[in-house]
C-alpha positions in Angstrom: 27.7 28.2 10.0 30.8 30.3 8.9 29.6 30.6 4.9 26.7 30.6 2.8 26.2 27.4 1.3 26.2 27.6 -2.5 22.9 26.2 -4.2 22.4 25.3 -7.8 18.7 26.2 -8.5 17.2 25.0 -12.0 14.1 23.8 -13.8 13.8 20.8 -15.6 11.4 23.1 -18.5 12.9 25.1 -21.5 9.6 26.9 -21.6 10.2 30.8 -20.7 6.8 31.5 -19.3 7.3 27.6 -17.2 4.9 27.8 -14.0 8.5 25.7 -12.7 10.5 28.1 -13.9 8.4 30.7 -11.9 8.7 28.9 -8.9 12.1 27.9 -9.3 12.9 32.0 -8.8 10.9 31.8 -6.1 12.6 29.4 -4.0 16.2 30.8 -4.9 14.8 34.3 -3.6 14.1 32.3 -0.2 17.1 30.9 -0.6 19.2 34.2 -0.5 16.5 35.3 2.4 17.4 32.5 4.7 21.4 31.6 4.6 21.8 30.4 1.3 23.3 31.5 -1.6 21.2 30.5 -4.7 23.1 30.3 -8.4 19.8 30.2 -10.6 20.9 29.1 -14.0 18.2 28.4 -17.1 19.0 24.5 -18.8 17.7 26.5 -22.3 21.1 27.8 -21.6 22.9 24.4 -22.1 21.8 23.0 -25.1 23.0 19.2 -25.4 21.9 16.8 -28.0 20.1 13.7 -26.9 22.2 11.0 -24.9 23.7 8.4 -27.1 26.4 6.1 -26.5 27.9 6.3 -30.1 27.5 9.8 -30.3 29.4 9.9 -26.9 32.0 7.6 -28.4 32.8 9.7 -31.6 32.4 13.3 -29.9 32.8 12.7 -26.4 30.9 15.0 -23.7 29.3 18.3 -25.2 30.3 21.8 -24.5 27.5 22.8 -22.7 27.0 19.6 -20.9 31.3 20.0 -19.4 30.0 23.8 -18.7 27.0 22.4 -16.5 29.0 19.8 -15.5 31.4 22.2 -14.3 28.4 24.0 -12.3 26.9 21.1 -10.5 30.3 19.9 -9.1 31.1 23.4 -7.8 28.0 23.6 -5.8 27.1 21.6 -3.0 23.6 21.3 -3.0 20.7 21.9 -5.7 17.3 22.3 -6.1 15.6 20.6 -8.6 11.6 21.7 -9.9 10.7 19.7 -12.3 7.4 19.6 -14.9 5.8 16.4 -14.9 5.6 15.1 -18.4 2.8 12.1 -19.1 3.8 10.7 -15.2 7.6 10.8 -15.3 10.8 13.4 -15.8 10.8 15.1 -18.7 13.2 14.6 -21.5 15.0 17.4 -21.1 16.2 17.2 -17.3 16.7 13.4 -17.9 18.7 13.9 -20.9 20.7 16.4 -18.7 21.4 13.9 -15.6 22.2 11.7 -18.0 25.4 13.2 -19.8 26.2 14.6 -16.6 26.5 11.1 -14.9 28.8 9.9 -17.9 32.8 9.5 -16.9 34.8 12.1 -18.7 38.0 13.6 -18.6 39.2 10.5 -16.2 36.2 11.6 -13.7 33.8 9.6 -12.5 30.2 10.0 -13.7 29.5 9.9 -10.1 31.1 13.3 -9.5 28.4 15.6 -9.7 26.1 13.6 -7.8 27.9 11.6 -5.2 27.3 13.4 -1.9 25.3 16.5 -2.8 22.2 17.7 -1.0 18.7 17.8 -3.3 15.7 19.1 -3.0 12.7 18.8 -5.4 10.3 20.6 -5.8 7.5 21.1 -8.8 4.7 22.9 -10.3 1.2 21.6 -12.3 -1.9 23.0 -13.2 -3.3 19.7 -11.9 -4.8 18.5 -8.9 -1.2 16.7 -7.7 1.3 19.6 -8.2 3.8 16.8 -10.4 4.3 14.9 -7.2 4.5 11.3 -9.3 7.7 12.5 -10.9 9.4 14.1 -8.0 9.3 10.0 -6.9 11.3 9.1 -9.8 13.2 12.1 -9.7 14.0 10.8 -6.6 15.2 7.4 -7.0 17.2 8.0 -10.1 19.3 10.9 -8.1 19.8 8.7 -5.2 20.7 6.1 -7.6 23.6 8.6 -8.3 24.5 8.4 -4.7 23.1 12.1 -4.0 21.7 12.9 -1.0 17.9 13.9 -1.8 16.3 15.9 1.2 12.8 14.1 2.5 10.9 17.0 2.3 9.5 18.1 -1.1 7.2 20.6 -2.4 5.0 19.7 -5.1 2.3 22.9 -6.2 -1.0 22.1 -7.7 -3.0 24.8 -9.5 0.6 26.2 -10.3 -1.9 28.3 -12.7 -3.6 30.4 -10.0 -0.1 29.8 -7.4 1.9 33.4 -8.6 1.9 37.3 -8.2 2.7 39.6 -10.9 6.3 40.0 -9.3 6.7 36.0 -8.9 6.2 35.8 -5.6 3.7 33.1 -4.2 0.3 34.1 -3.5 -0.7 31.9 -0.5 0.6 31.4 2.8 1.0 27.6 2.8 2.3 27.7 -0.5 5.1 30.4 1.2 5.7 28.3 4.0 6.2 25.3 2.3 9.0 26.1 0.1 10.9 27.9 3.5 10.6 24.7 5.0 12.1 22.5 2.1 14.6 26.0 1.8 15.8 25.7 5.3 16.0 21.9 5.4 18.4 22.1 2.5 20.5 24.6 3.8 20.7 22.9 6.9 21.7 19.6 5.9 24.2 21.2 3.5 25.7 23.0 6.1 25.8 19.8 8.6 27.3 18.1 6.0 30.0 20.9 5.0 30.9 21.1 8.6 
């Protein structure tokens, strides 16, 4: 590998004290660690309004959805921790995949999906760690025609899961994420070369 392959990192929660959030920073820090180059960027950053077609029509694509849009086209891979709301993705990351996947400018809504390397990852109090969303995180990405990584990490007891400096506390938990964190850096980089 003759570069460090660029990585969107991002949580699908607003919240600023998010348990995804945390681990989010977590896994870009591996990232940076292990021959990545994570871009950690906030979605409370890139406030859009909910997706609507005649809203679309009369305004066209937001500001801040073009900005993100701008960012997930530039980078060749992401990872994705999402919260799971009542089962599902929540609102927030859905509402952003969806403006992003809408044709704009004479681009396909494709662009920022087609061909990029995913993983997912997420964080619960719970028993299951948000694992039921990461499947329909899943199948609506590859829908896109992104390439979403098999492996996955999802963390129960996200609660009890961090240090005071944000680091993970157990060594599963560690090795987990590096094994999701090298997996997408090496399919990114097989796929780049």
């Amino acid at each position: 590998m003759t570069s460090r392959p660029k990585i969107l990192v991002f949580a699908g929660s607003a919240r600023e004290a998010s348990l995804n959030k945390k681990l989010a920073r977590a896994a870009a820090k591996v990232i940076d660690e292990n021959g990545g180059e994570a871009t950690f960027i906030d979605l409370r950053d890139y406030p859009m309004p909910i997706y609507e077609g005649d809203l679309e029509a009369r305004e066209g694509m937001p500001p801040f959805a073009r900005k993100l849009r701008e960012l997930f086209v530039s980078h060749p891979a992401f990872l994705i921790v999402s919260p799971e709301n009542n089962g599902t993705i929540p609102s927030l990351l859905k509402n952003a995949i969806d403006w992003l996947s809408r044709d704009v400018d004479g681009k396909s809504g494709l662009e920022p999906y087609r061909g990029k390397v995913i993983a997912l990852m997420s964080a619960s109090p719970g028993a299951f760690g948000g694992v039921v969303c990461l499947t329909h995180l899943r199948l609506s990405l590859s829908k896109l025609l992104a390439h979403v990584i098999p492996d996955q990490f999802p963390l129960p007891k996200a609660d009890q899961a961090f240090a005071e400096d944000g680091s993970l506390v157990q060594a599963w938990q560690q090795k987990s994420v590096l094994t999701v964190v090298r997996q997408l850096i090496e399919t990114t980089s097989r796929l780049a070369a």
